[in-house]
N, C-alpha and C positions, 0 to 999 in steps of 0.2 A: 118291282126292281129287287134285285136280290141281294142279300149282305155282303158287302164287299171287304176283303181283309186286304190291310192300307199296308207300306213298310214304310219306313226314312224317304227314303228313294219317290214314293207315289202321293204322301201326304199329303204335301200343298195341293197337287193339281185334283185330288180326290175330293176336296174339302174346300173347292176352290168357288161352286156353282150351287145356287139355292138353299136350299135348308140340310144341312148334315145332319146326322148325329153322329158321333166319333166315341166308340167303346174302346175306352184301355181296359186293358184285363190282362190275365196270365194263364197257362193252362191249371198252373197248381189253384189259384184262387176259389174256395168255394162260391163267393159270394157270386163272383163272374162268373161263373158254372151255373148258378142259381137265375140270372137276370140273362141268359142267354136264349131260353125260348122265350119271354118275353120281348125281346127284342126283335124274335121271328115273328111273333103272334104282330109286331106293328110292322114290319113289313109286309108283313101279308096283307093287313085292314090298311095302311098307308099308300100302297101302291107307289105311285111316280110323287106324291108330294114329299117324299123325302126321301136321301139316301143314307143308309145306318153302312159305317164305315168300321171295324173292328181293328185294334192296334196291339198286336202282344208285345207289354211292354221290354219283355226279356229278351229279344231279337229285336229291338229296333228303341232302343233306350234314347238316341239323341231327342224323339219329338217327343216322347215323355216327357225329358229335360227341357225342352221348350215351352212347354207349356206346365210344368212346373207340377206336374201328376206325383204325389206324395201316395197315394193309397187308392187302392182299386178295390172293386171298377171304377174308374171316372167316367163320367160320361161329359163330354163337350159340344154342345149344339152351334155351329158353323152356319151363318148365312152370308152368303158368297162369301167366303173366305175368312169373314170374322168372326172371331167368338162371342156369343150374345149370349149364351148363358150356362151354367154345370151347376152339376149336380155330381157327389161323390155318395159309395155304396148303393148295396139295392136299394131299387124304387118299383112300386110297382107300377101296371102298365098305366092304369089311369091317369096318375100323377104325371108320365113319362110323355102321355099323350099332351096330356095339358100343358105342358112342356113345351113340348112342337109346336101346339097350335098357338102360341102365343108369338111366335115366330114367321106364320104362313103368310 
């Protein structure tokens, strides 16, 4: 499955089925620059058990505001629709995984 960038508009129904991950980030952010191939590298090893959703917060500020995103990257793990758990700043992929799986 491949990284899907989420807007206002697609959120809910993006983040609506199975296990999410949900990246706020920014372009200027290094940190989110830095935690970006890792977030390939689990798409790639994760396949279909999970979908990593990507949300810049500067073009689509309301679901940051919803969810209450103070500093990026966040990251927010969505199953069916709920939020079950975050994580803010980088992580690396281990942790990120252990993460997921604790969700599957």
């Amino acid at each position: 499955m491949a990284i899907v960038n989420v807007t206002d508009q697609n959120f809910g129904e993006e983040t609506s089925q199975g296990v999410v991950l949900a990246d706020f980030w920014a372009p200027w952010c290094g940190p989110c620059k830095m935690i970006a191939p890792v977030l390939e590298e689990i798409d790639s090893d994760m396949g279909d058990k999970v979908k990593i959703a990507k949300l810049d917060v500067d073009e689509n500020q309301e679901t940051a505001g919803k969810y209450g995103v103070m500093s990026i990257p966040t990251l927010l793990v969505f199953k069916d629709g709920e939020v079950v758990d975050q994580v803010v700043g980088f992580q690396p992929k281990e942790q990120l995984v252990e993460l997921l799986n604790k969700h599957m």
